[in-house]
Rosetta silent file (secondary structure, phi, psi, omega in degrees, C-alpha in Angstrom):
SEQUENCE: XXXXXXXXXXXXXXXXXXXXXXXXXXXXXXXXXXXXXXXXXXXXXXXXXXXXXXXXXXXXXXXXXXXXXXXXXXXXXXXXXXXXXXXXXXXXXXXXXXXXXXXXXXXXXXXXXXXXXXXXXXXXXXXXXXXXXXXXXXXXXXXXXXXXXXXXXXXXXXXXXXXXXXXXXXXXXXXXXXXXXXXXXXXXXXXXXXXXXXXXXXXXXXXXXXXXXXXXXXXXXXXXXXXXXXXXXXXX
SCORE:     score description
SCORE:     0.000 S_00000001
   1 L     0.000  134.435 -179.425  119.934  120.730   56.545 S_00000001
   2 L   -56.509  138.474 -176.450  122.662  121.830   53.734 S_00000001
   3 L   -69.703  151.388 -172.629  125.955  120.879   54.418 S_00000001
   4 L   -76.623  127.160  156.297  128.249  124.018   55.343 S_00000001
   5 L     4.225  -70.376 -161.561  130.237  125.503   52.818 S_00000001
   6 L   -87.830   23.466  145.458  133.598  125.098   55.339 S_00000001
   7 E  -124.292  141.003 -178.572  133.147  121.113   55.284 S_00000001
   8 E  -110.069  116.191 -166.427  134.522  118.964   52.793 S_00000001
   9 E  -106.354  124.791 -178.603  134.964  115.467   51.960 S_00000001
  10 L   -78.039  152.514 -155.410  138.375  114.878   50.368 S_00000001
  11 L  -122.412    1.000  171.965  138.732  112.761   47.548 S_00000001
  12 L   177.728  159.148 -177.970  142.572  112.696   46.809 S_00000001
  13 H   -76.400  -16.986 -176.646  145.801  113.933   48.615 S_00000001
  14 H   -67.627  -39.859 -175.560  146.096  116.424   45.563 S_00000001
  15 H   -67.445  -50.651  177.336  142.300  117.680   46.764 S_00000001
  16 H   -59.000  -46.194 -165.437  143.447  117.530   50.505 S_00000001
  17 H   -83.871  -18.357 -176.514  146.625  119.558   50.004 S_00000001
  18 H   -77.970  -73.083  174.177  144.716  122.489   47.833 S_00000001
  19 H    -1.004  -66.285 -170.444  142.360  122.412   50.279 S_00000001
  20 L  -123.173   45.757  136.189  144.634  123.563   53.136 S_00000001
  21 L  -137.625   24.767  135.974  146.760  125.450   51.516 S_00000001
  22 L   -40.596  -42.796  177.671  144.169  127.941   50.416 S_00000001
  23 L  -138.483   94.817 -158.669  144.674  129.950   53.767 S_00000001
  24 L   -83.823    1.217  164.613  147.970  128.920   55.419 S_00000001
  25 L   -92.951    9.556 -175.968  146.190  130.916   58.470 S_00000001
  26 L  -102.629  121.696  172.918  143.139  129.366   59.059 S_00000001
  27 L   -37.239  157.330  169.903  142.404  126.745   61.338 S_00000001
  28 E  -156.108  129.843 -178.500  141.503  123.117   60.436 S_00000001
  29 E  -129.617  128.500  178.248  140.251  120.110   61.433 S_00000001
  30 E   -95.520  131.376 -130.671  140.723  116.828   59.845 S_00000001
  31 E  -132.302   79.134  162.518  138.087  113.893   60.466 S_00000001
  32 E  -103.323  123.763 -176.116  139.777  110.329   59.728 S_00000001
  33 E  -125.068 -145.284 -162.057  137.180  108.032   60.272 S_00000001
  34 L   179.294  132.839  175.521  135.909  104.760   58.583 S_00000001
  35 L   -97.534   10.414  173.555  132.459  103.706   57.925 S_00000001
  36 L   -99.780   -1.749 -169.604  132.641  100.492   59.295 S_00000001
  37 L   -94.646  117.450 -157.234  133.663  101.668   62.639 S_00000001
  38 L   -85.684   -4.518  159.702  130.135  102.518   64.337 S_00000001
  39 H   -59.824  -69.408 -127.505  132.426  105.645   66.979 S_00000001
  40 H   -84.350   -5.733 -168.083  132.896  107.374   63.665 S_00000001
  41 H   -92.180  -85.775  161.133  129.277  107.538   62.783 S_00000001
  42 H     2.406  -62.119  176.929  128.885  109.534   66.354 S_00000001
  43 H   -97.130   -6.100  166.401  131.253  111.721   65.647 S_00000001
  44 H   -52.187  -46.232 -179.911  130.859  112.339   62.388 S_00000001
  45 H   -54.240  -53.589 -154.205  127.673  114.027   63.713 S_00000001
  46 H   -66.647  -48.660 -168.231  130.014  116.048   66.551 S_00000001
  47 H   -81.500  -65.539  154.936  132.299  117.684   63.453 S_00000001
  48 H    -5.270  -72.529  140.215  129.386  118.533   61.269 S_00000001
  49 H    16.718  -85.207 -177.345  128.426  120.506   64.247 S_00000001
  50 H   -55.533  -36.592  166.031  131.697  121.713   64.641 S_00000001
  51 H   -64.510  -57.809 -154.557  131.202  123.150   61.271 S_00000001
  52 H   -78.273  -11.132 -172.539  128.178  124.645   61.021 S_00000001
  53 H   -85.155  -24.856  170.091  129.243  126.469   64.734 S_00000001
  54 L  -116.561   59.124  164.548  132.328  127.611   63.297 S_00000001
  55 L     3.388  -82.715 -177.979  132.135  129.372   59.783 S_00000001
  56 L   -60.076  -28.797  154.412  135.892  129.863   59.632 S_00000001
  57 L   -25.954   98.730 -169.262  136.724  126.329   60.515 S_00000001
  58 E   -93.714   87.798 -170.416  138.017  124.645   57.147 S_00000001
  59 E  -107.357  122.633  169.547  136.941  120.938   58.794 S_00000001
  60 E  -107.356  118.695 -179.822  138.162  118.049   56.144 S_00000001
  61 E   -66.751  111.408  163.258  136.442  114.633   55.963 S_00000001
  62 E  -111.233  142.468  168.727  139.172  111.781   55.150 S_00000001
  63 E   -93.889  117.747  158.713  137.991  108.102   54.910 S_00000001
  64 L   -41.293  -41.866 -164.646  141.198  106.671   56.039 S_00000001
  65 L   -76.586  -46.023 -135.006  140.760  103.232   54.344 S_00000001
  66 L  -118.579  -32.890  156.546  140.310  105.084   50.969 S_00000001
  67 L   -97.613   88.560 -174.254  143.073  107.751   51.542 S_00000001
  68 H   -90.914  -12.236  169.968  145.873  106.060   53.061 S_00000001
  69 H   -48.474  -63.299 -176.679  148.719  108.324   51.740 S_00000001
  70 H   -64.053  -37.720  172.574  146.967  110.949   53.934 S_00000001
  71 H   -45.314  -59.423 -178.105  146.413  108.597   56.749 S_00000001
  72 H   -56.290  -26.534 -174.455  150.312  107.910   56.856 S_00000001
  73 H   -79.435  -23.588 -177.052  151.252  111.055   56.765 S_00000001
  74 H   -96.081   -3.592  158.755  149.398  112.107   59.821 S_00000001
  75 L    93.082   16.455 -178.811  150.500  109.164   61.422 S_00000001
  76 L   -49.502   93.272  162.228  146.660  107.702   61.676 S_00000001
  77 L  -101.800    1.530 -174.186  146.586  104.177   63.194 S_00000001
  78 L  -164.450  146.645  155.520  143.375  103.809   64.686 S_00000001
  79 L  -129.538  107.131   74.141  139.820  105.483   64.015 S_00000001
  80 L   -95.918  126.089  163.867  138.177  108.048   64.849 S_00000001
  81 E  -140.044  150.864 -173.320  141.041  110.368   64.995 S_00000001
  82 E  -142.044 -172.753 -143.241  141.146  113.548   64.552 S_00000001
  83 E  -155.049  122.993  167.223  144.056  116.800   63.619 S_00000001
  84 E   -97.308  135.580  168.898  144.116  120.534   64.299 S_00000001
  85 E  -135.465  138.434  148.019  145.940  122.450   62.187 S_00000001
  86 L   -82.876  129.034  171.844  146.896  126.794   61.283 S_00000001
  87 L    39.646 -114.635  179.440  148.018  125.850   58.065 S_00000001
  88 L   -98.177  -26.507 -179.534  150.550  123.473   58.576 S_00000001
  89 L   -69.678  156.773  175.734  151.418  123.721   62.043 S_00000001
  90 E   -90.235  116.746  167.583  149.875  121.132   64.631 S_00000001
  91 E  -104.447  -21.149 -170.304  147.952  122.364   67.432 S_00000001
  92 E  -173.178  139.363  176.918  146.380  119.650   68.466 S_00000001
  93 E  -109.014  137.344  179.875  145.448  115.775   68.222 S_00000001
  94 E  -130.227  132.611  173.909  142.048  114.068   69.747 S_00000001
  95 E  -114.308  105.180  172.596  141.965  110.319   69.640 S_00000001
  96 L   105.109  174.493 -158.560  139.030  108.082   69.574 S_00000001
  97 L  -117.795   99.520  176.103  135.459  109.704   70.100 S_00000001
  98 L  -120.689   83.653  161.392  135.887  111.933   72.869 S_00000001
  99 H   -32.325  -54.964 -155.792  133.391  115.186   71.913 S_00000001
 100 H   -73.839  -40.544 -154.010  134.073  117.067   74.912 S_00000001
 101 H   -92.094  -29.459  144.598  137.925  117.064   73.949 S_00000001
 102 H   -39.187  -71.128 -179.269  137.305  117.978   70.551 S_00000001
 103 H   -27.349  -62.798 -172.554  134.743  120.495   71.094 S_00000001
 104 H   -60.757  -34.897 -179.390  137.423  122.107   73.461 S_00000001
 105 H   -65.113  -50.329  168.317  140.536  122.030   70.958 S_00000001
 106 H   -74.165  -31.941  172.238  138.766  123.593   68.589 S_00000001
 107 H   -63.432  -24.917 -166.500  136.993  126.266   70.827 S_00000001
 108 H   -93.552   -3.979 -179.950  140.759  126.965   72.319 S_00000001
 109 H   -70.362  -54.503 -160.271  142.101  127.477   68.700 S_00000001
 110 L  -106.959   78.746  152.601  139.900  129.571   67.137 S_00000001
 111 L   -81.149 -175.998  173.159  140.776  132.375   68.947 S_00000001
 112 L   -72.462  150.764 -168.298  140.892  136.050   67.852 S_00000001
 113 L   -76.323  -13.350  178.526  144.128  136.120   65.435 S_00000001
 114 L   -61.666  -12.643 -164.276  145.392  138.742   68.000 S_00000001
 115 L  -109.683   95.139 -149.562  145.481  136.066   70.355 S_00000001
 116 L  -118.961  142.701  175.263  147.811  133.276   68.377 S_00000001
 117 L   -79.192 -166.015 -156.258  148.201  130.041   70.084 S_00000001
 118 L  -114.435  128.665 -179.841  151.641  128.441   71.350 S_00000001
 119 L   -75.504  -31.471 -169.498  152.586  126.377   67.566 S_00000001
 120 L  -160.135  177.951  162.541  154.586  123.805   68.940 S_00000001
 121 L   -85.046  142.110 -166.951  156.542  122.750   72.020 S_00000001
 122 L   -97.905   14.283  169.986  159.932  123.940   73.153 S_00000001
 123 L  -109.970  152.448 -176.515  161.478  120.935   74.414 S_00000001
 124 L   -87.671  147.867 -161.575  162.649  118.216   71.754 S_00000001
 125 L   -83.231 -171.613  179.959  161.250  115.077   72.788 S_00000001
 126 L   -37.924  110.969  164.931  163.271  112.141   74.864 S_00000001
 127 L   -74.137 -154.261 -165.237  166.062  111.166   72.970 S_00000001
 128 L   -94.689  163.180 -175.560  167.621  107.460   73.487 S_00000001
 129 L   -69.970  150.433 -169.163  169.563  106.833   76.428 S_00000001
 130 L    87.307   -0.925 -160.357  173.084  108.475   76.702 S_00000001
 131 L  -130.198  125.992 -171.943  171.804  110.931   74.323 S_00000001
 132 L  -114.198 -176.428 -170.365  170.927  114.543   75.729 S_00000001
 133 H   -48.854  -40.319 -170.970  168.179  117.254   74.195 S_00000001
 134 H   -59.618  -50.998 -176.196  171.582  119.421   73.118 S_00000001
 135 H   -77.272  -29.271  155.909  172.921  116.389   71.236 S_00000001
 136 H   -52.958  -64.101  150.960  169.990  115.651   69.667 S_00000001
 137 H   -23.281  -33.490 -179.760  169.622  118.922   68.192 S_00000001
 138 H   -76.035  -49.312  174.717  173.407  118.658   67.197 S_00000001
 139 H   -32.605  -60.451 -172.934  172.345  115.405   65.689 S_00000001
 140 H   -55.239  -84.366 -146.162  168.957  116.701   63.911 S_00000001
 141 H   -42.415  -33.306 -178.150  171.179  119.924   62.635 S_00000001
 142 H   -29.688  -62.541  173.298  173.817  117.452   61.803 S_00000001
 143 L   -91.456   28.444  169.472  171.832  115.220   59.161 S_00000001
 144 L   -99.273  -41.967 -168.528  170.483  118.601   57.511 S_00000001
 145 L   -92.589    5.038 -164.069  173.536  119.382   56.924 S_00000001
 146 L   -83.152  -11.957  172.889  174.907  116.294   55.352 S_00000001
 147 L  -176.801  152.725 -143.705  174.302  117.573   51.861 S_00000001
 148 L   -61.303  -30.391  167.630  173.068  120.825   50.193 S_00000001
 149 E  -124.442  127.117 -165.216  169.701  119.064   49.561 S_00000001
 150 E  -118.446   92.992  169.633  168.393  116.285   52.176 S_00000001
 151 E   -74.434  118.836 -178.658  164.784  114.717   52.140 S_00000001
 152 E  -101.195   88.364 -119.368  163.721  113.601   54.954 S_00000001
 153 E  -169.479  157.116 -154.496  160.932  110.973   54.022 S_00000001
 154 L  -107.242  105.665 -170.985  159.132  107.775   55.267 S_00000001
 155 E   115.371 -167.111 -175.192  161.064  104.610   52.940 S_00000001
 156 E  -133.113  177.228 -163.516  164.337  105.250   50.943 S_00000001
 157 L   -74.687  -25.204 -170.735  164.218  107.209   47.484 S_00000001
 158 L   -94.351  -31.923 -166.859  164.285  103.759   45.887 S_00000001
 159 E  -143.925   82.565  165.702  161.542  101.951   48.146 S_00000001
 160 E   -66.298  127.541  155.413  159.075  105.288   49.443 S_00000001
 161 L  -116.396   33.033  147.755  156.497  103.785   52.126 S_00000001
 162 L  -162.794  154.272  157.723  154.326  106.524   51.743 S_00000001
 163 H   -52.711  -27.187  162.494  152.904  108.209   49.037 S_00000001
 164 H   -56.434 -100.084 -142.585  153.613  111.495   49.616 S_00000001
 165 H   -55.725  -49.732 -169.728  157.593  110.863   50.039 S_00000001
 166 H   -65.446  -23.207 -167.845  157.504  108.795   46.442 S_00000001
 167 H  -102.552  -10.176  154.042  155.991  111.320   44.769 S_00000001
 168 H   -80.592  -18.887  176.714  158.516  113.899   46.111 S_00000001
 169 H   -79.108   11.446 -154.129  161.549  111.916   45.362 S_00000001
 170 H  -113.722  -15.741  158.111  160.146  111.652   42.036 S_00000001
 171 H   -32.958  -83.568  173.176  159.763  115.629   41.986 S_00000001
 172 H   -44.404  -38.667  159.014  163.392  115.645   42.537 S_00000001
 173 H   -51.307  -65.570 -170.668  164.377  113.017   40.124 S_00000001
 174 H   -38.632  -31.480 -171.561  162.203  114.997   36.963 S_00000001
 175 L   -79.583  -18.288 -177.397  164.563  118.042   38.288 S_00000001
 176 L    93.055   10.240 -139.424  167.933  116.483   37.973 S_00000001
 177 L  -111.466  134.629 -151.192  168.209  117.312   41.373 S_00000001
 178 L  -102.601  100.503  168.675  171.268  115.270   43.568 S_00000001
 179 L  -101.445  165.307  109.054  170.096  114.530   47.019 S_00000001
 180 L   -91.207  128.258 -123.492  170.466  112.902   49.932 S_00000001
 181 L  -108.765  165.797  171.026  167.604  110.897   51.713 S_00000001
 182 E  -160.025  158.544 -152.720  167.397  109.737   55.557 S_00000001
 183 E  -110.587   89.547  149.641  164.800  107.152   56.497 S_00000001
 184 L     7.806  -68.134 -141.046  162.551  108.632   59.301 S_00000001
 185 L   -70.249  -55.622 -178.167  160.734  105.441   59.819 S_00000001
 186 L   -21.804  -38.915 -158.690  164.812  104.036   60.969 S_00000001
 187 L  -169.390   93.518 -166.608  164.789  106.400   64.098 S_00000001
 188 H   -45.573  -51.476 -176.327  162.058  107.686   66.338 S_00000001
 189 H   -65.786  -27.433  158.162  163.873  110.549   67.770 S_00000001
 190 H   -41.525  -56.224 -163.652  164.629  111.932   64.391 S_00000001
 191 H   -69.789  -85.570 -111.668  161.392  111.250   63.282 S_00000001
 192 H  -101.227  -46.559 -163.557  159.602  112.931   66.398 S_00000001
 193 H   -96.156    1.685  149.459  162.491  115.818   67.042 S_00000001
 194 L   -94.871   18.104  160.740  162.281  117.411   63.168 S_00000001
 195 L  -102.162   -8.463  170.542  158.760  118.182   63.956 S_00000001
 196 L   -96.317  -35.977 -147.067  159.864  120.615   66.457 S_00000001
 197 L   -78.720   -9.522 -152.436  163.030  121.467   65.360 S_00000001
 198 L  -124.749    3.915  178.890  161.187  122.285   61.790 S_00000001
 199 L    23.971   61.186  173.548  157.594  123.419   62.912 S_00000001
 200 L  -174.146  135.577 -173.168  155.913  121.177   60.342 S_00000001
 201 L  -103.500   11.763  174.035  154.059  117.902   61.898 S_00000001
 202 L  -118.388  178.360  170.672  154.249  115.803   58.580 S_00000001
 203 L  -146.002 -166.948  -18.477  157.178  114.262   56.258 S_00000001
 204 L   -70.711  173.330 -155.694  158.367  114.024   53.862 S_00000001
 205 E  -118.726  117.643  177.305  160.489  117.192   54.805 S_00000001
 206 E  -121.706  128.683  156.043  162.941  118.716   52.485 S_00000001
 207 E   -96.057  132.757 -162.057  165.883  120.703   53.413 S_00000001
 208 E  -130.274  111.093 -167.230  168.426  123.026   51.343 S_00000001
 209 L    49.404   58.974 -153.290  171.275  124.070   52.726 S_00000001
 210 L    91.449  -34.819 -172.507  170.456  123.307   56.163 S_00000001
 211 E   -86.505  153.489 -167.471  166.967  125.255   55.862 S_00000001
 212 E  -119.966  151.517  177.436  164.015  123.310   55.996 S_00000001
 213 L  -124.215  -15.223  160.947  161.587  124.157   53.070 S_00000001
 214 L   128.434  173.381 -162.697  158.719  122.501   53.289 S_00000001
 215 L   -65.901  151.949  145.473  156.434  119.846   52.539 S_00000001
 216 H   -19.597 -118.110 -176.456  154.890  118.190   49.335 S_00000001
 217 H   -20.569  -31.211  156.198  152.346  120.568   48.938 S_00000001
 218 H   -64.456  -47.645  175.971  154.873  123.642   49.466 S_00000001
 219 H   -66.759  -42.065  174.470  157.177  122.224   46.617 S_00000001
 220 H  -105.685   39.741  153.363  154.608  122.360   43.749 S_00000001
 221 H   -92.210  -63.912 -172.595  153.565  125.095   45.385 S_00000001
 222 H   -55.205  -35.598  177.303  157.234  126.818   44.706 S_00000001
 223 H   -87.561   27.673 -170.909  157.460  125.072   41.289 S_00000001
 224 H  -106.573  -16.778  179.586  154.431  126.539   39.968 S_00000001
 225 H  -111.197   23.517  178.492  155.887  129.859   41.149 S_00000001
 226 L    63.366  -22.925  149.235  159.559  129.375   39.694 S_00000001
 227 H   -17.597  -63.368  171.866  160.815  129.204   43.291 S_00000001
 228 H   -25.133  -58.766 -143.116  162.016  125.496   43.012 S_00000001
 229 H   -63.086  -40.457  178.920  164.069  126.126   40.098 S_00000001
 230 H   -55.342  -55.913 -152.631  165.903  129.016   42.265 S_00000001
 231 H   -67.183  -37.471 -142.247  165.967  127.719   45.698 S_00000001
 232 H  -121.449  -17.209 -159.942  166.408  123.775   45.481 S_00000001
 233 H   -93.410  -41.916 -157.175  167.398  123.589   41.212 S_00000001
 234 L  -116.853  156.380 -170.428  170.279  126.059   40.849 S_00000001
 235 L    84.068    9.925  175.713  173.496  126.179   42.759 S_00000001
 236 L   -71.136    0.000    0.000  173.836  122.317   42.167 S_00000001
């Protein structure tokens, strides 16, 4: 049987981000497997499926081992795992090869668009003790604010630990552009509470005057459309 149109096996994070930003409204589900893990073989079968059942479903095959940039970003430590997404937001995670939970995430997704599902959660999660949801939030807004542009990014601008984040500081660098970085990986509630505060489940994160702007894939999305040079280039 032909493989469906709407699955895809990605072959670079440049292929993965065109990918899903073709329709920032369409559902998606990404498939990090492995081919030595003998789960992933199972389920490999279940999202194929999942494909051919759902048309509009944009379902992307990642080998984990062989894209680890992508792995990291999604926070991927163990496989099968797998990632719902509208665009960029996170609807949902399934870990390990549970069909029936899958099956369901995706059936509860791909609703009618009149019917839009809840994007994120409205509490920030546990901060550290002594520390309350309000002050975290003061906290988050806090380090947003610490300078007109702020990257938020897994490593330091000098030492990235993921690809994604190196290849945005390096964005920023070509541009002349005078930042200041915060280390994610340093401090879980940061890390955990600008995915809510910022409706975007990946990092690195970049923020301009407070405003969060988006993602890799959003930035040479803006410089291909002279955005950059206004929003994040000019007013330095």
């Amino acid at each position: 049987m032909a493989t469906p149109q709407n699955f895809h096996v990605v072959t670079s994070p440049t292929h993965f981000q065109e990918l899903l930003s073709q329709d920032l409204s369409r559902v998606s589900l990404i498939n990090f497997w492995a081919p030595w893990a003998a789960p992933c073989a199972q389920m490999n079968d279940v999202v194929l499926e999942l494909a051919r059942r759902h048309p509009a479903l944009l379902v992307l095959q990642v080998e984990a081992e062989e894209q680890p940039d992508i792995a990291e970003s999604f926070e991927v430590e163990a496989v099968p795992a797998f990632v719902v997404l509208r665009g960029h937001t996170l609807l949902a995670r399934v870990s390990g090869a549970d069909a029936p939970a899958l099956t369901n995430a995706i059936a509860a997704h791909l609703r009618p668009a009149s019917v839009q599902p809840k994007a994120q959660s409205d509490a920030l999660p546990a901060p550290p003790e002594g520390e309350t949801p309000a002050q975290l939030e003061e906290r988050l807004r806090g380090l947003m604010n610490q300078q007109r542009v702020m990257l938020f990014m897994k490593g330091t601008p000098d030492a990235p630990r993921c690809g994604f984040s190196r290849k945005t500081v390096g964005i920023l660098r070509d541009h002349g552009v005078q930042f200041g970085s915060f280390d994610i990986l340093s401090d879980e509630s940061v890390r955990q509470g600008l995915k809510v505060v910022n409706n975007w489940p990946t990092f690195p994160q970049l923020i301009v005057n407070g405003e969060f702007v988006g993602g890799l894939d959003i930035i040479q999305e803006m410089i291909e459309n002279g955005e950059f040079e206004d929003i994040v280039v000019k007013g330095q």
